[in-house]
N, C-alpha and C positions, 0 to 999 in steps of 0.2 A: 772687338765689337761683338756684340750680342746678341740673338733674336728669341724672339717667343713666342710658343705657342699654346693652345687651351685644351687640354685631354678630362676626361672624366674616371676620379675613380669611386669607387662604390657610390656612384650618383653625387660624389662631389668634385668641383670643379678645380684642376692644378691648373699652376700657373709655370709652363718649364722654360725655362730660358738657357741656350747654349752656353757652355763656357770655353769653347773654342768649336772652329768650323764652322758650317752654315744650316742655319735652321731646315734649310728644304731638304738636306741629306737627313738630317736628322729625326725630322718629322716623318720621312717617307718610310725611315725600318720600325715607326711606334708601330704597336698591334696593340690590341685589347688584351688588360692581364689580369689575374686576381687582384683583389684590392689591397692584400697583406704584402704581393710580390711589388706592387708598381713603384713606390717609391723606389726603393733600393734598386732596382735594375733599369730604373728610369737616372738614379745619378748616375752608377756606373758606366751611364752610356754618354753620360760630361752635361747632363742636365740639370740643372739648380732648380730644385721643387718648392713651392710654396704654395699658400692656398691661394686660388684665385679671388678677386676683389669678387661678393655676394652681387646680385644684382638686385636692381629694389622691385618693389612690385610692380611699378606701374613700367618698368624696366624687363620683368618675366611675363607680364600677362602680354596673350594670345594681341596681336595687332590686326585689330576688324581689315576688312579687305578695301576700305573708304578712304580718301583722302579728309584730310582736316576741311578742309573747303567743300568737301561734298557732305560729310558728316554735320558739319554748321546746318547748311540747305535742307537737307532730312530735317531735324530736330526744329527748324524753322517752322517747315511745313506743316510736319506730324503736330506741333502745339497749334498752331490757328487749324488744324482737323480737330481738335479736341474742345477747343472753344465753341466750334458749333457743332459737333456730336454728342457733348456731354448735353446740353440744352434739350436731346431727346431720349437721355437712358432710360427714362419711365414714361414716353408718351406712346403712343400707337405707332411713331415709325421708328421707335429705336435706332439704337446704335448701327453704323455701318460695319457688319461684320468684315467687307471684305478688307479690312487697314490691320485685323491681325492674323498671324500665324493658326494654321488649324491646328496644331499644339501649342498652345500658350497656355502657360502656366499661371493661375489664379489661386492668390491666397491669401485669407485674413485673419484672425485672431478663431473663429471658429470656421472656416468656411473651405473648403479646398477643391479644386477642378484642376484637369490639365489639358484641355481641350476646347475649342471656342463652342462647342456643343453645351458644354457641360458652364463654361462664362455662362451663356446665352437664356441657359435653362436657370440660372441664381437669378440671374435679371427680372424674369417673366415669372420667377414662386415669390421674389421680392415684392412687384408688382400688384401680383393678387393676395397676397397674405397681408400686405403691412399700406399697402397704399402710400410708399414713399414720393417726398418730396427734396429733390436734390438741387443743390445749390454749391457751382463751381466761383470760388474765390480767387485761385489764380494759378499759375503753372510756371515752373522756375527749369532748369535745363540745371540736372544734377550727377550728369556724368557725359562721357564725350557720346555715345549713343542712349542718354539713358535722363525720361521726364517726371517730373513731379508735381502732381497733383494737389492741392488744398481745398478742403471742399465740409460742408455740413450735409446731412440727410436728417431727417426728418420721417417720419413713420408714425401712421394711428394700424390698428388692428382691423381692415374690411370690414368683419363680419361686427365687429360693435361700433360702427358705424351710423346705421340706420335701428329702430325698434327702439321698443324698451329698456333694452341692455344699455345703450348707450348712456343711460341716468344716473346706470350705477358702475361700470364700467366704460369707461375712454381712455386708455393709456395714449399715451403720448412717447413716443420713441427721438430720443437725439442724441445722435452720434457726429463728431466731427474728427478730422485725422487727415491722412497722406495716401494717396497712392502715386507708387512707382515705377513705372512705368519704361519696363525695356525695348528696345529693338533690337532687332535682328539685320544684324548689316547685309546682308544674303537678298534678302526678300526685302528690306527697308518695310518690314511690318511689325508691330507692336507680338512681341514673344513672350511677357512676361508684362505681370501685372502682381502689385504687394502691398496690401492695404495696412494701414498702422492707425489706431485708434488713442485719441489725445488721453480718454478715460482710465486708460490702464497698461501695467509695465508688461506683462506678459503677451509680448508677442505672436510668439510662434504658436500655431496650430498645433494641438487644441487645446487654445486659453481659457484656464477655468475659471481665472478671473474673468474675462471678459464675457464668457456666458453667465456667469453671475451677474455680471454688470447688465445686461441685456433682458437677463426675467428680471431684475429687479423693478426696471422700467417698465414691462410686462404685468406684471401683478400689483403695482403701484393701483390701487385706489383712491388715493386720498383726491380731492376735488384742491383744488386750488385758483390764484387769479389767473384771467383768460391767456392762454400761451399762447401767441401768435408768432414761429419762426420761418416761414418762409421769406424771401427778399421781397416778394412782391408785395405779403402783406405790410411789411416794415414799413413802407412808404404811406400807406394807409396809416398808421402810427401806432403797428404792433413794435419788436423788434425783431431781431436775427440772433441767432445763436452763432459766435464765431467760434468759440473752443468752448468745450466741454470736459472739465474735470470730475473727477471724482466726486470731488467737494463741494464745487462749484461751477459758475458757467463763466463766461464772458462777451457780452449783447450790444448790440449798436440799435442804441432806439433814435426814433426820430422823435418822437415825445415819452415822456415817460408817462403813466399810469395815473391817470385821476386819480386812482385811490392813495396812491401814493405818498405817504405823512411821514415828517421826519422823524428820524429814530428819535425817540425818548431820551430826552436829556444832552441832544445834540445839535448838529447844526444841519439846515438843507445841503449844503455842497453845492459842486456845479452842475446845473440842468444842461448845459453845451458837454458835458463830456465827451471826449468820442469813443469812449466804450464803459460799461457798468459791471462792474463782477455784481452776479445774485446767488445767495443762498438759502437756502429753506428750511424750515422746522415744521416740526405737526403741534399740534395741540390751540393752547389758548394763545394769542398774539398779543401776550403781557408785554411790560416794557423791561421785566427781568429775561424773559424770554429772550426777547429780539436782542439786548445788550449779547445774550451768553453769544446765539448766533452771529453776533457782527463780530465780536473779537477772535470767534472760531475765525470767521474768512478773513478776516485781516491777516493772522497769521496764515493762516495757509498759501494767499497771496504771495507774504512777503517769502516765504519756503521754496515757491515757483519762482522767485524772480522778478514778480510783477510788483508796481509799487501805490498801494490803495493813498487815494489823495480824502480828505477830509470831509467828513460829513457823511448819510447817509437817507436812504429813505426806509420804511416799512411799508409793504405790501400785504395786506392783512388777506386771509382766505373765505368764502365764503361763509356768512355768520349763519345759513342757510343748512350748511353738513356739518355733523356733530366733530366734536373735537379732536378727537381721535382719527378722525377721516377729513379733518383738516389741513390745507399746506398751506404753508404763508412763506413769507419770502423777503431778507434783506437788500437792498441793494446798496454798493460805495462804487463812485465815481472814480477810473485808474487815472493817474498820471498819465499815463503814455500805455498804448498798444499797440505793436504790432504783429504780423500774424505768421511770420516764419522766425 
């Protein structure tokens, strides 16, 4: 008969099992040896070494202090707190600070904090600098303590705003992406928050794509058709911005755009879609033009996964700003969308 037990050597794990006598004599004379000596004086002593079976990850990592049934309860709770918290990130009563950690770590492709001071302070120069409109899509539970946010914002620049500037500057800002969102099993409060942006691969702070991606949007002049992304207006019969590519966007309108003529040499599509990739050109809104741009988005659709269904419209810019400070805009009706 045999027993066994588990020693460590140079931080790897043996597996020794007796070859005669009793494990508990046997385990009682181990002591701790060099990692060159343990083998060898560990069989001599009638032990059969071998490596111990590795443990997997979710097998080594740290065991929160929660039962399964209390950690469900949390994550219940903390998402229907977030359904109606997030409804005030940008209004005068703001987020409830007391639901996270006063160290919690905040981080997005440019942006970094590790204190709910320093969260609290991005919120309120957001606020005043860009005049954001935020829009929560939905929240999925993506780890045993840990939630995930889908969400668009929206942003114009305050100060061109109101005056004369605004005629010849309005940038328009839109960003959609993740944030994810940890707890702290200790305090059952939000400790970690990590935003991810659908427009670009580089993640980690500080993404030089992604502040490229961001003054681009910034210094954008050109005038284009009326952009309406907030959900409220959508119902009015703007639409909504649900993901924002690089290349392209992807919109849920409830009508589509008067101005709206079908692409040159094609067919309407369907006006029920339930979502429209748009992408845009500058210049003149030829029907060589619009062709180059629709078979751009078409491929780059099919590259993401998505799958563009037939037909399209033209969205011409105004005939109002010269060419060059013109944007127009295709759009094709998807197949099928969904948003995770």
């Amino acid at each position: 008969m045999s027993d066994s037990a588990e020693v460590a050597q140079n931080g790897e794990a043996l597996l020794l099992t007796t070859v005669s006598g009793t494990a508990g004599t046997r385990a009682a004379a181990l002591r701790p040896m060099k990692a060159l000596r343990a083998g060898t004086q560990l069989r001599q002593q009638g032990w059969a070494v071998r490596a111990a079976p590795k443990k997997s990850a979710a097998e080594a990592a740290p065991q929160p202090g929660l039962s399964t049934e209390e950690q469900d309860r949390l994550c219940e709770e903390l998402a229907a707190f977030l359904r109606q918290d997030l409804e005030h990130l940008f209004d005068d009563q703001g987020i409830d600070a007391s639901r996270y950690d006063d160290k919690v770590d905040f981080v997005d492709p440019i942006t970094k904090y590790s204190s709910i001071q320093g969260y609290l302070f991005n919120i309120s120069m957001l606020r005043r600098v860009f005049s954001p409109t935020f829009t929560l899509h939905d929240i999925r539970r993506t780890g045993p303590l840990e939630l995930t946010t889908r969400w668009t914002m929206t942003m114009c620049l305050s100060f061109a705003r109101s005056g004369p500037l605004q005629r010849v500057f309005d940038p328009r800002l839109t960003f959609t992406g993740t944030s994810i969102m940890g707890i702290n099993p200790k305090t059952g409060r939000f400790n970690r928050h990590v935003d991810t942006w659908d427009a670009v691969q580089q993640q980690d702070y500080f993404s030089v794509e992604a502040f490229i991606h961001m003054l681009s949007q910034v210094l954008d002049l050109r005038k284009g058709p009326e952009v309406i992304s907030s959900s409220s207006d959508a119902a009015a019969g703007g639409h909504e911005v649900l993901l924002k590519r690089r290349r392209y966007e992807v919109r849920k309108y409830r009508a589509l755009p008067a101005a709206a003529a079908t692409l040159p040499g094609g067919s309407a599509g369907a006006r029920e879609a339930a979502a429209y990739a748009a992408a845009e050109f500058g210049g003149e809104a030829t029907a060589a033009a619009a062709a180059t741009a629709e078979r751009a988005l078409r491929q780059a659709l099919l590259e993401d996964g998505l799958q563009p269904a037939a037909g399209g419209w033209l969205v011409a810019g105004p005939e109002s700003a010269a060419p060059l400070l013109r944007r127009n805009e295709v759009l094709i009706p998807l197949a099928s969308f969904v948003l995770w």
